[in-house]
N, CA, C and O atoms as a Tripos MOL2 file, in Angstrom:
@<TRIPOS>MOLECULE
protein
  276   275    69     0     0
PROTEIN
NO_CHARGES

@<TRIPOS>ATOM
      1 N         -12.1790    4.4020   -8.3570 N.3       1 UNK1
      2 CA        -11.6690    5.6290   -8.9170 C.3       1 UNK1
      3 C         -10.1930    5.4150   -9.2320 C.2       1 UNK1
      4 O          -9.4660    4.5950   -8.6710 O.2       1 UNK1
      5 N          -9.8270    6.3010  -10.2510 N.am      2 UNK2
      6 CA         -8.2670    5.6780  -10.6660 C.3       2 UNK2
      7 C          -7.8200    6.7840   -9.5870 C.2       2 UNK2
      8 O          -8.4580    7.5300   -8.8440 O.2       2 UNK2
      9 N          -5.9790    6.4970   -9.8990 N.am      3 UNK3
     10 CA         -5.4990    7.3380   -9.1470 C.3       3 UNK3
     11 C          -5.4120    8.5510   -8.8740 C.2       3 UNK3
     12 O          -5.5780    9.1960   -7.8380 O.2       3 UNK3
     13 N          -4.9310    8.9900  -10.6670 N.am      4 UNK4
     14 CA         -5.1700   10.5940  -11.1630 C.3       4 UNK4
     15 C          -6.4420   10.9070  -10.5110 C.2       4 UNK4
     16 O          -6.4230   11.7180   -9.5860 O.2       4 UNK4
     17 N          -7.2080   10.5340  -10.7620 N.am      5 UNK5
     18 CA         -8.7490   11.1230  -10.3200 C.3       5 UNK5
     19 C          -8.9290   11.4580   -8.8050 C.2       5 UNK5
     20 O          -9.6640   12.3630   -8.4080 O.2       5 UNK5
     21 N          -8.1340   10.5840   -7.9350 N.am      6 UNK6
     22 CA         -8.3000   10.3260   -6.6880 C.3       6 UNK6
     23 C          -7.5300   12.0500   -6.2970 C.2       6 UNK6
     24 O          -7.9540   13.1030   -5.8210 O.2       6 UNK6
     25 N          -6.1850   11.5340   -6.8320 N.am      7 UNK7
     26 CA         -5.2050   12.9870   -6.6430 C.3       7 UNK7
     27 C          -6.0190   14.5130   -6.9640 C.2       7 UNK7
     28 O          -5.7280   15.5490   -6.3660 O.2       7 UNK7
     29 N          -7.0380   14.4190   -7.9790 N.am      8 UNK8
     30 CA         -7.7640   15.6510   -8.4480 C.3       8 UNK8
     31 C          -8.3770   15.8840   -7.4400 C.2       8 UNK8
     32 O          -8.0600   16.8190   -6.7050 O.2       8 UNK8
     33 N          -9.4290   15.0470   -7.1810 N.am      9 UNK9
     34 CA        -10.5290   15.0330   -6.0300 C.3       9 UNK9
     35 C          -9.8780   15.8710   -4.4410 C.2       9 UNK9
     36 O         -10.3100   16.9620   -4.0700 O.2       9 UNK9
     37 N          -9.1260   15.3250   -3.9160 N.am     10 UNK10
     38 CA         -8.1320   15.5540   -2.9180 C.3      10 UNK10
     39 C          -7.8970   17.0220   -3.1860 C.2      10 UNK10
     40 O          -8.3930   17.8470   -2.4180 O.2      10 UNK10
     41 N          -7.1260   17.4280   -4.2920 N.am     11 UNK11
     42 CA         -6.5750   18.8240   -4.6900 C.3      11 UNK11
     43 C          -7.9320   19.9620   -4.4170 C.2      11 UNK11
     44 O          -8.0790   20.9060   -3.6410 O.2      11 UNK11
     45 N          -8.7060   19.4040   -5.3620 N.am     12 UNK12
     46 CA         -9.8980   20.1340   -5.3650 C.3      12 UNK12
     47 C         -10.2350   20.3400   -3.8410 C.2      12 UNK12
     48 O          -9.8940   21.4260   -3.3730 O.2      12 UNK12
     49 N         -10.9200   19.3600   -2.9250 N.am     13 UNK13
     50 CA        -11.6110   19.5050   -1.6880 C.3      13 UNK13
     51 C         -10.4050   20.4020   -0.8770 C.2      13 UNK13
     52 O         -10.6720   21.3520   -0.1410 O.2      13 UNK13
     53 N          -9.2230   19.9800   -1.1170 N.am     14 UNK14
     54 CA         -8.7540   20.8650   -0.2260 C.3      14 UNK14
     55 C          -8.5320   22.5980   -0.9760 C.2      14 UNK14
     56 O          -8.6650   23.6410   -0.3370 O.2      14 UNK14
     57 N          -8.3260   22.5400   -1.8190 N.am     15 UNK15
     58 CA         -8.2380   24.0570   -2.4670 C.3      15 UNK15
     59 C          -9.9020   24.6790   -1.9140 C.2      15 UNK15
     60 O         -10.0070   25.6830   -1.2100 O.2      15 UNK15
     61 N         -10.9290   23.9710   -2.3300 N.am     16 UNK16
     62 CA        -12.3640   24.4330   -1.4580 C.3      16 UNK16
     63 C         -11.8310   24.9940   -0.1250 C.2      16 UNK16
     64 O         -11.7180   26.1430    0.3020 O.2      16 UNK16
     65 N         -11.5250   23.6990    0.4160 N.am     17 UNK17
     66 CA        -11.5080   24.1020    2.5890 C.3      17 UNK17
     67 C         -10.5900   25.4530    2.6200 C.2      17 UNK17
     68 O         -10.9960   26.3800    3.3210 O.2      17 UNK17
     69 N          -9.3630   25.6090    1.8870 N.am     18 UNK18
     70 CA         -8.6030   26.6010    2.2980 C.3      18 UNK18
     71 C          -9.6520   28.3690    1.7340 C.2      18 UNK18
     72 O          -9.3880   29.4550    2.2510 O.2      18 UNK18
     73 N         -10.7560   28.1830    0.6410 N.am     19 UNK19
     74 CA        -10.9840   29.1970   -0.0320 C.3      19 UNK19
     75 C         -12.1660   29.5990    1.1280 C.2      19 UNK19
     76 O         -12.4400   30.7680    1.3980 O.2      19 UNK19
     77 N         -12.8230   28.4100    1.7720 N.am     20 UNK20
     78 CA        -13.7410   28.5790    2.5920 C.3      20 UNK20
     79 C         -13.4270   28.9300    3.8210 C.2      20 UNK20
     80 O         -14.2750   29.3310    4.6180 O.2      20 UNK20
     81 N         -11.8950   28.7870    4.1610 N.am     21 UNK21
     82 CA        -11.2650   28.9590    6.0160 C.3      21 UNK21
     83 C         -11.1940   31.0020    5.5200 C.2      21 UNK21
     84 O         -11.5740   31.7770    6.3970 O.2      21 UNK21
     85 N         -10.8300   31.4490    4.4960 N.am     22 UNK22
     86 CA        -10.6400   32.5730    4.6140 C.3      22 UNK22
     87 C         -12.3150   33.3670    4.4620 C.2      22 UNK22
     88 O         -12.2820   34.1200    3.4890 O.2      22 UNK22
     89 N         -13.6060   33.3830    5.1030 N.am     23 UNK23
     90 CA        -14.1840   33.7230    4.9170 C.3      23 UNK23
     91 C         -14.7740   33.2470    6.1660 C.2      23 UNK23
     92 O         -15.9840   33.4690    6.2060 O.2      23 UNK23
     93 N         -14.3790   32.7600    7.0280 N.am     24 UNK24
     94 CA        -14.7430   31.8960    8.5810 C.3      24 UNK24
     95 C         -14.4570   32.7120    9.6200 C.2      24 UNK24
     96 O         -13.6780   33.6280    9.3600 O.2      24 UNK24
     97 N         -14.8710   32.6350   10.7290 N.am     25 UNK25
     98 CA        -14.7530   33.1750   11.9440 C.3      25 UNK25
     99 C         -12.9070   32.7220   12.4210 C.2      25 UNK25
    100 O         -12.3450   32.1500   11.4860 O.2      25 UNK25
    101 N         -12.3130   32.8510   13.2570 N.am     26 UNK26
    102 CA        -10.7280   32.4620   13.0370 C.3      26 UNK26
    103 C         -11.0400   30.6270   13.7540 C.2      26 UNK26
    104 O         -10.3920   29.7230   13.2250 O.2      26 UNK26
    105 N         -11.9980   30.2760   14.8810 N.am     27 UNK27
    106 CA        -11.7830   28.8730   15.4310 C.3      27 UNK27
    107 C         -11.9990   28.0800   14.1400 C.2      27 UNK27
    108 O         -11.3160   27.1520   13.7060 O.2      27 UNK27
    109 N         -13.2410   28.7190   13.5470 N.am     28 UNK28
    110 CA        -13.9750   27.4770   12.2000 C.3      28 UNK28
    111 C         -12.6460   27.8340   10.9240 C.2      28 UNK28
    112 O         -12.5380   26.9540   10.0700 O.2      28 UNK28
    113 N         -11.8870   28.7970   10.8200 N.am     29 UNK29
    114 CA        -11.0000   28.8680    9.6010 C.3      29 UNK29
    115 C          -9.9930   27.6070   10.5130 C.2      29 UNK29
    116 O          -9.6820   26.6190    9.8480 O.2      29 UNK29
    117 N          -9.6390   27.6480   11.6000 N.am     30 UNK30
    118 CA         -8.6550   27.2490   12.3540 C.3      30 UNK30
    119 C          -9.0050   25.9310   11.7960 C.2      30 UNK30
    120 O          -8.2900   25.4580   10.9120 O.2      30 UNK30
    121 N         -10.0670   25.2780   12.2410 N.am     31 UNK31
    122 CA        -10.4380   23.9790   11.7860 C.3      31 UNK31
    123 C         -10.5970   23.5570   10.1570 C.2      31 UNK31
    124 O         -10.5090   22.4360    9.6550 O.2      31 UNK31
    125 N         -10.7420   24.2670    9.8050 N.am     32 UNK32
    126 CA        -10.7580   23.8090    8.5670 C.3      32 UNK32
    127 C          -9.5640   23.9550    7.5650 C.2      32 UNK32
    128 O          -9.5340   23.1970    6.5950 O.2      32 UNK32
    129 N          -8.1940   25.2500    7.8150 N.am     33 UNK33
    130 CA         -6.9750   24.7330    7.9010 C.3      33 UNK33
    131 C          -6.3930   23.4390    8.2470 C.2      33 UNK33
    132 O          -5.6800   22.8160    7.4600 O.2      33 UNK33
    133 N          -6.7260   22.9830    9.5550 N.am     34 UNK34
    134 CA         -6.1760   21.6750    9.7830 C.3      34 UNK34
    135 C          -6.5940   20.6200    9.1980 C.2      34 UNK34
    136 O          -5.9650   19.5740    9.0390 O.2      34 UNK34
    137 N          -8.1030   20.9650    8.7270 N.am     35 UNK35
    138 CA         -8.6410   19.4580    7.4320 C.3      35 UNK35
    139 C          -7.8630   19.2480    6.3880 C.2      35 UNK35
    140 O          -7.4860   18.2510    5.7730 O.2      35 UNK35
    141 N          -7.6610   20.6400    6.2930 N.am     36 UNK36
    142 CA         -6.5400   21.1550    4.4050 C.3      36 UNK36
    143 C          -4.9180   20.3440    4.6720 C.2      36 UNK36
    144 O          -4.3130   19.7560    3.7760 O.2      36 UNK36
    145 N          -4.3160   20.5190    6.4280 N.am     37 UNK37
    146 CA         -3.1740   19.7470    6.1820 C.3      37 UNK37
    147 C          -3.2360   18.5270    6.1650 C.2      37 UNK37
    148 O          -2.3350   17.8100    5.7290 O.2      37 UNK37
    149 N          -4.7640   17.9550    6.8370 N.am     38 UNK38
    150 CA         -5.2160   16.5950    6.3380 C.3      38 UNK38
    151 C          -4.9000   15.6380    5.6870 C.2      38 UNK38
    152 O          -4.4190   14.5170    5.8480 O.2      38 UNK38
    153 N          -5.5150   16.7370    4.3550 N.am     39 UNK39
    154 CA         -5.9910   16.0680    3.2330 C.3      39 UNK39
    155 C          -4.4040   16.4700    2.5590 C.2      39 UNK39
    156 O          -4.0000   15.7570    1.6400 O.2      39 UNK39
    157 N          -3.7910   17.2810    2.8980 N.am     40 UNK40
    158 CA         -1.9120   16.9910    2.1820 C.3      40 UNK40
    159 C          -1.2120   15.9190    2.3070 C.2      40 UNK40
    160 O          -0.4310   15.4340    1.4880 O.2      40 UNK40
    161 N          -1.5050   15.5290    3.3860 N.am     41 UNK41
    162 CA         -0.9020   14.1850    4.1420 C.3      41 UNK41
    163 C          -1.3010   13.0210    3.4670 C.2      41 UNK41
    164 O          -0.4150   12.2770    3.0450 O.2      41 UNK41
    165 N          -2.8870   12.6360    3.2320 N.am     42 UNK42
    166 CA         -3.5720   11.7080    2.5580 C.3      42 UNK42
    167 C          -2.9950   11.8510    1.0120 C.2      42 UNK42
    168 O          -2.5700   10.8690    0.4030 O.2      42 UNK42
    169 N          -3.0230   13.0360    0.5070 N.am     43 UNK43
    170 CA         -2.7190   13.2780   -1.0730 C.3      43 UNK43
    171 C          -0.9800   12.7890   -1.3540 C.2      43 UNK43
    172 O          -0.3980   12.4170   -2.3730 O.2      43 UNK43
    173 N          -0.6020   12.9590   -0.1840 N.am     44 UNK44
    174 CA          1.1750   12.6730   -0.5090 C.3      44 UNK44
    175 C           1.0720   11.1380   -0.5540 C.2      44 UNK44
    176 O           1.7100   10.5850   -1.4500 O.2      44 UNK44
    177 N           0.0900   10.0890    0.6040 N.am     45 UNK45
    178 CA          0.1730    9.0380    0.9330 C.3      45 UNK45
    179 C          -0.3520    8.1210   -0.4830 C.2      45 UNK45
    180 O           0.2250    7.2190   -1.0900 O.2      45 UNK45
    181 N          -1.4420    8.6490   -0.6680 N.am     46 UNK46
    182 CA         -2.0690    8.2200   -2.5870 C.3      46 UNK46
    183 C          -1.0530    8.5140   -3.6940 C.2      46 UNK46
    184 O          -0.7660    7.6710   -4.5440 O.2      46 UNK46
    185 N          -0.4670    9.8560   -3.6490 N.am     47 UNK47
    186 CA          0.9610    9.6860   -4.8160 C.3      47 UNK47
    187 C           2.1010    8.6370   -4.8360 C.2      47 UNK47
    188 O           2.6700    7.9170   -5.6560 O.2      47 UNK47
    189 N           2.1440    8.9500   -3.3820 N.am     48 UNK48
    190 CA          3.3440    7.4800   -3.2860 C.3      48 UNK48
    191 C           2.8150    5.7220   -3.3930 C.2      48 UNK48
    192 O           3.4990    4.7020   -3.4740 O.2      48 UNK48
    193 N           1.0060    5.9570   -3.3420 N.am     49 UNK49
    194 CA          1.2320    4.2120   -3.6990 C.3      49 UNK49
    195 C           0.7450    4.0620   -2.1420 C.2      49 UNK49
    196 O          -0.3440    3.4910   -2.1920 O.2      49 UNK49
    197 N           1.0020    4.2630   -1.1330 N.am     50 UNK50
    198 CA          0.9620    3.8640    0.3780 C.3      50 UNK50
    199 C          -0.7080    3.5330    0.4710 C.2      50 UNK50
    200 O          -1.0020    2.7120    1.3390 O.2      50 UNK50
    201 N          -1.5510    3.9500   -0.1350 N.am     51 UNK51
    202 CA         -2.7280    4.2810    0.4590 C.3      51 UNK51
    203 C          -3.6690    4.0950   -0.4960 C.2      51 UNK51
    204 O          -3.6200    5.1030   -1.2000 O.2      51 UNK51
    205 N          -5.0100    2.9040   -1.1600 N.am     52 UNK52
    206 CA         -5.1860    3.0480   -1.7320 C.3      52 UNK52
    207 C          -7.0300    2.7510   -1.0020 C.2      52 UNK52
    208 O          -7.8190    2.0490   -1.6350 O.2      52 UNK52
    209 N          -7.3890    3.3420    0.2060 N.am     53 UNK53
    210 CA         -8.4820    4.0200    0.2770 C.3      53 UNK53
    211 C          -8.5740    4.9110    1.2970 C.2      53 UNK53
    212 O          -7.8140    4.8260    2.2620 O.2      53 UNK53
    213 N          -9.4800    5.8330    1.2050 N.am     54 UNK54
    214 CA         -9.5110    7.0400    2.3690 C.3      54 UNK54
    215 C         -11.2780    7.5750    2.0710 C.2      54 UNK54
    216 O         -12.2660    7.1820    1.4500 O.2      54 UNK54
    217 N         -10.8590    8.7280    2.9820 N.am     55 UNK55
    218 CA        -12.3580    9.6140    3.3600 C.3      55 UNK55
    219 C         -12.1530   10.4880    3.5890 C.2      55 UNK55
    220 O         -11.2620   10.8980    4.3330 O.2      55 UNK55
    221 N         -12.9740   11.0840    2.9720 N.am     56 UNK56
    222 CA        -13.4320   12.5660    2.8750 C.3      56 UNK56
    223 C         -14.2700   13.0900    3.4640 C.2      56 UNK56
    224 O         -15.3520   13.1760    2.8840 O.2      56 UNK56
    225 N         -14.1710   13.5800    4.6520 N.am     57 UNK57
    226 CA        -15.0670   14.0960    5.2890 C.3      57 UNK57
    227 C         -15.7380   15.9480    5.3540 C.2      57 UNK57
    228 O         -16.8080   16.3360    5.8220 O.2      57 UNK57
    229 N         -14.6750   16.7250    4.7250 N.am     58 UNK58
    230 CA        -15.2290   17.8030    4.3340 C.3      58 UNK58
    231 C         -14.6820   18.4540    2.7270 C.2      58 UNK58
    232 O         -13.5350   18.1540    2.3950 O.2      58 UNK58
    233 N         -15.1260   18.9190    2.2190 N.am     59 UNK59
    234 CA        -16.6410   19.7670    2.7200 C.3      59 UNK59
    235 C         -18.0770   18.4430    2.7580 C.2      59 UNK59
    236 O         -19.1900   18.4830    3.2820 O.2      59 UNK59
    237 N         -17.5040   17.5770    2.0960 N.am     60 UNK60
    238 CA        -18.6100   16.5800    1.7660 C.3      60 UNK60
    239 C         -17.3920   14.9300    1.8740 C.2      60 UNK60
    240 O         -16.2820   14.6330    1.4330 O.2      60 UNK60
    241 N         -18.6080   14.1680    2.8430 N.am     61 UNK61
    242 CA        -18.5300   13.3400    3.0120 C.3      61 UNK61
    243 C         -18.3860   12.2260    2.1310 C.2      61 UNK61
    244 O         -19.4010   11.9410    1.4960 O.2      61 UNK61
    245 N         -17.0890   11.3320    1.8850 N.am     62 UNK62
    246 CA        -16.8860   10.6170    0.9080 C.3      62 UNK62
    247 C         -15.9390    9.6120    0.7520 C.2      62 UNK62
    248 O         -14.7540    9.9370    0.6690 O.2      62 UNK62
    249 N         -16.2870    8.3750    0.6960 N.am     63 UNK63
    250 CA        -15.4720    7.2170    0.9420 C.3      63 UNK63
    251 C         -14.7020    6.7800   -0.3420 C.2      63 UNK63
    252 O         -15.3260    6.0290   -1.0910 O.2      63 UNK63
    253 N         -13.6160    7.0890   -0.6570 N.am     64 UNK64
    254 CA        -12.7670    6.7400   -1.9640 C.3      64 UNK64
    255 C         -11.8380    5.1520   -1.7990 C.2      64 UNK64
    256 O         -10.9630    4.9270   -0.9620 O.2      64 UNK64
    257 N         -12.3050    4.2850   -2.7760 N.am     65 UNK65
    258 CA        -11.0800    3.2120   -3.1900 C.3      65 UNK65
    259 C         -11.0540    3.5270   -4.2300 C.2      65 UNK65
    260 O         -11.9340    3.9700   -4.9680 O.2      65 UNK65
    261 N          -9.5170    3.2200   -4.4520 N.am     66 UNK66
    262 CA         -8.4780    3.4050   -5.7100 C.3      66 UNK66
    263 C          -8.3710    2.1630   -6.4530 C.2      66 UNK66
    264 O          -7.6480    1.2700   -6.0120 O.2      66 UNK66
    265 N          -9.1270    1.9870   -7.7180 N.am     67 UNK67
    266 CA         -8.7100    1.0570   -8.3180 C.3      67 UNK67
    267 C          -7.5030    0.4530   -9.2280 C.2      67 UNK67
    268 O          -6.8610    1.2480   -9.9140 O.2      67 UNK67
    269 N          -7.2170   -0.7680   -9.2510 N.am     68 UNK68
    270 CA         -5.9940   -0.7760   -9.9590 C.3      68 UNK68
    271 C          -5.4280   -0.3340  -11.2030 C.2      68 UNK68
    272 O          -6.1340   -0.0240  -12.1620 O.2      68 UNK68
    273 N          -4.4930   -0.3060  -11.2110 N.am     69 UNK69
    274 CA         -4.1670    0.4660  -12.6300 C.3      69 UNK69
    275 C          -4.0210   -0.5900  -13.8010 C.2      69 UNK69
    276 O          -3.7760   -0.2120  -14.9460 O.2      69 UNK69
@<TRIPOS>BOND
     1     1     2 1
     2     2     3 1
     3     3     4 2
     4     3     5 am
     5     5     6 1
     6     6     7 1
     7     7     8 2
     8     7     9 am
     9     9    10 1
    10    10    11 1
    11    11    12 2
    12    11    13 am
    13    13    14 1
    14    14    15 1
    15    15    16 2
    16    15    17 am
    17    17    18 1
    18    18    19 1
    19    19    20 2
    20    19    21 am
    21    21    22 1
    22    22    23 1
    23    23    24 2
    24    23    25 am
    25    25    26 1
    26    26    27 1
    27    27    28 2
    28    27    29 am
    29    29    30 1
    30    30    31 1
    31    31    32 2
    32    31    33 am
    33    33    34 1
    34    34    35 1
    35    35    36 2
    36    35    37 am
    37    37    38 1
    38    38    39 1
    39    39    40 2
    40    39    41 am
    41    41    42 1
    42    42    43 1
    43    43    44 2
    44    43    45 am
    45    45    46 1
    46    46    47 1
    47    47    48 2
    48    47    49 am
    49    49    50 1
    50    50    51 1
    51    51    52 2
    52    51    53 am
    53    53    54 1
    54    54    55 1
    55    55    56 2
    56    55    57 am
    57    57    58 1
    58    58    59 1
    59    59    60 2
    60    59    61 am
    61    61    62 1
    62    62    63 1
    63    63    64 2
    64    63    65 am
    65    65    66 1
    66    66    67 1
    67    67    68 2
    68    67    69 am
    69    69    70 1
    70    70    71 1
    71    71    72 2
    72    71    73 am
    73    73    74 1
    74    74    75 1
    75    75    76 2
    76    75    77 am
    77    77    78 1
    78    78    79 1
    79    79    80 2
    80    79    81 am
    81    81    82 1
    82    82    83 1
    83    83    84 2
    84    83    85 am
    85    85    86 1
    86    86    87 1
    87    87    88 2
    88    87    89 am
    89    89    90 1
    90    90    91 1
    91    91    92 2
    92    91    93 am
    93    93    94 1
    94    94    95 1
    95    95    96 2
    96    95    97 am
    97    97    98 1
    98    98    99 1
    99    99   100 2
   100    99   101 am
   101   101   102 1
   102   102   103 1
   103   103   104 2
   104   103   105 am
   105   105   106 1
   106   106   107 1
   107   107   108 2
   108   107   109 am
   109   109   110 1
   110   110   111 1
   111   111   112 2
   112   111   113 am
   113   113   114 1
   114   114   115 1
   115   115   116 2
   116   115   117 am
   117   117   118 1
   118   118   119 1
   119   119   120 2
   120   119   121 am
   121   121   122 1
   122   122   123 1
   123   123   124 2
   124   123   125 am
   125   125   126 1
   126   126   127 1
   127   127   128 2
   128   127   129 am
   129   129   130 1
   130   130   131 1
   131   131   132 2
   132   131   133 am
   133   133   134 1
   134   134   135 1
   135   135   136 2
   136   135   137 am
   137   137   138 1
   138   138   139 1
   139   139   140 2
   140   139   141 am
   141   141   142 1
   142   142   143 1
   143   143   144 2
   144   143   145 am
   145   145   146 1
   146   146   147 1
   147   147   148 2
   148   147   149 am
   149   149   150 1
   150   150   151 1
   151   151   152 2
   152   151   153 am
   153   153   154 1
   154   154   155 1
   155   155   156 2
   156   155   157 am
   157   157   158 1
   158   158   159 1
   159   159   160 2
   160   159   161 am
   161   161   162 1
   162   162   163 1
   163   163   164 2
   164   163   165 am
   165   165   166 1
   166   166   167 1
   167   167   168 2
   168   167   169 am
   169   169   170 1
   170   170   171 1
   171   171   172 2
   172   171   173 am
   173   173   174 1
   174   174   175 1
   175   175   176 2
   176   175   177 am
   177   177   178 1
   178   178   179 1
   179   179   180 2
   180   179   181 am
   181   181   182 1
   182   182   183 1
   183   183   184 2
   184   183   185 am
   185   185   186 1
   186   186   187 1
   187   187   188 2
   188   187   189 am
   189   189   190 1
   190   190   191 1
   191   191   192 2
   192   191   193 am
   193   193   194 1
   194   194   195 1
   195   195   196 2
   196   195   197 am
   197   197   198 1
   198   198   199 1
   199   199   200 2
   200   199   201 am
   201   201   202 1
   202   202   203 1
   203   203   204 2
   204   203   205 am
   205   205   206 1
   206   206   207 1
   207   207   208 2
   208   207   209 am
   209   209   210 1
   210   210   211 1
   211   211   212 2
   212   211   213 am
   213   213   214 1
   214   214   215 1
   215   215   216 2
   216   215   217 am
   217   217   218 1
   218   218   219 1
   219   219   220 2
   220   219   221 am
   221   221   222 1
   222   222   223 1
   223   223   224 2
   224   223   225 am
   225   225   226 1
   226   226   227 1
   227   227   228 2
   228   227   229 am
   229   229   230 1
   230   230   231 1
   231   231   232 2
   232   231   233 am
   233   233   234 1
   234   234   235 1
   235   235   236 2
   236   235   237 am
   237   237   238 1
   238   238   239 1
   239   239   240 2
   240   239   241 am
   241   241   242 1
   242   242   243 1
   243   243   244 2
   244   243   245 am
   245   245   246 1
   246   246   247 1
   247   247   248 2
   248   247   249 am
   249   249   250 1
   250   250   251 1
   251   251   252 2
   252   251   253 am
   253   253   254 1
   254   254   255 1
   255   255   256 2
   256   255   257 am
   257   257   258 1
   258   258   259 1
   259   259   260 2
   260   259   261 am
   261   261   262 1
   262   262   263 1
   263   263   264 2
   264   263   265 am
   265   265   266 1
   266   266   267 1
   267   267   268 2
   268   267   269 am
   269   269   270 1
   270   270   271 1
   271   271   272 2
   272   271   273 am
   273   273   274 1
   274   274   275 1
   275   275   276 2
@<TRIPOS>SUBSTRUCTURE
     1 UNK1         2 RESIDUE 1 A UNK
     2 UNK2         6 RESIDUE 1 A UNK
     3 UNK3        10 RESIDUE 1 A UNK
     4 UNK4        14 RESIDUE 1 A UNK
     5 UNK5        18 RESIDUE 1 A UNK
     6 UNK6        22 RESIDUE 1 A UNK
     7 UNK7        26 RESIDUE 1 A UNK
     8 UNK8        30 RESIDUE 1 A UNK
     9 UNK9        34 RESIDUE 1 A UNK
    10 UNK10       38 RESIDUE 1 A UNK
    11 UNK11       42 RESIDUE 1 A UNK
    12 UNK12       46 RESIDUE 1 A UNK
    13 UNK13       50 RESIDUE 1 A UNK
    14 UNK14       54 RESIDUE 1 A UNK
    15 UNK15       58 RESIDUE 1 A UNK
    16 UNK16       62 RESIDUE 1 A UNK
    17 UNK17       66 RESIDUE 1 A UNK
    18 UNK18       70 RESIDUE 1 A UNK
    19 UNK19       74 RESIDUE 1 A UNK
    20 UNK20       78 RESIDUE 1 A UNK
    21 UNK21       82 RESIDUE 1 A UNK
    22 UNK22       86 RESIDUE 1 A UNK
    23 UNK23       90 RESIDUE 1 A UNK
    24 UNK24       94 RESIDUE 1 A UNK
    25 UNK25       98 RESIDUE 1 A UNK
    26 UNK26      102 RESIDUE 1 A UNK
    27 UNK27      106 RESIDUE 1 A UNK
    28 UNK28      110 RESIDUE 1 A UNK
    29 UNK29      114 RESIDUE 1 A UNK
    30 UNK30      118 RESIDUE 1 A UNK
    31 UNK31      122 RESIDUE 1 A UNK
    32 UNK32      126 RESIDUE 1 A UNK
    33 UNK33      130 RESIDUE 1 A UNK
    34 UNK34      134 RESIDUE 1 A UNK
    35 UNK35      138 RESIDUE 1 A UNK
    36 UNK36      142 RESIDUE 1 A UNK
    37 UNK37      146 RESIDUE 1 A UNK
    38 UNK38      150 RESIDUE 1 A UNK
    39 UNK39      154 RESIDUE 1 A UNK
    40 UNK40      158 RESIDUE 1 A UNK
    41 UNK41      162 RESIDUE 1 A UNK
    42 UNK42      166 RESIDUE 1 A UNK
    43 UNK43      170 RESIDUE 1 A UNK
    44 UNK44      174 RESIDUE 1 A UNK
    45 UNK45      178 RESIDUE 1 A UNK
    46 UNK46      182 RESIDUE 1 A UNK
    47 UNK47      186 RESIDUE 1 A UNK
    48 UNK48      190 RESIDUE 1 A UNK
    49 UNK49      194 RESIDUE 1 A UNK
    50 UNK50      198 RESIDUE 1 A UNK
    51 UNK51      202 RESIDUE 1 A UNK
    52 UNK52      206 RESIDUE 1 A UNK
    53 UNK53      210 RESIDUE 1 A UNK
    54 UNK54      214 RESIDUE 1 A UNK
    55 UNK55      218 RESIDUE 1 A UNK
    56 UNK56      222 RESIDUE 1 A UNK
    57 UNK57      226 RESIDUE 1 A UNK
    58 UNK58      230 RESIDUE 1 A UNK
    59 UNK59      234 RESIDUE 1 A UNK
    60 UNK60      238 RESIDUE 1 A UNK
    61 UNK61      242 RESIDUE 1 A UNK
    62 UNK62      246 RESIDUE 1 A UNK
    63 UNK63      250 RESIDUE 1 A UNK
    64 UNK64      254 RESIDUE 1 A UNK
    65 UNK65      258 RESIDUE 1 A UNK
    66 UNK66      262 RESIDUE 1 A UNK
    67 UNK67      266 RESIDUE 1 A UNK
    68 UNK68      270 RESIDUE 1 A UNK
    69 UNK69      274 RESIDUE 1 A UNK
């Protein structure tokens, strides 16, 4: 997957987890907030270059390498 794509993917799953924590009981929103700062952390680490595979584990399970540019 290129990078852009990688960065979309990331944006997306986490914009999901946060749309899905507000419709959760508060422990399961609780948890799934903390996937969302997760996946900020991973998304900053792929912009900068640091990181060029990861996983996705919610909402759906998913093993990403970044191919070269």
């Amino acid at each position: 997957m290129s990078r852009p794509s990688a960065i979309a993917l990331i944006v997306k799953s986490r914009k999901a987890l946060l749309a899905d924590a507000s419709e959760r009981l508060p422990a399961d929103a609780t948890r799934l907030h903390n996937a969302a700062e997760r996946l900020l952390s991973v998304l900053l680490d792929v912009r900068a270059g640091r990181v060029d595979t990861f996983e996705l584990t919610e909402p759906t399970r998913m093993h990403v390498v970044i191919s070269a540019d």
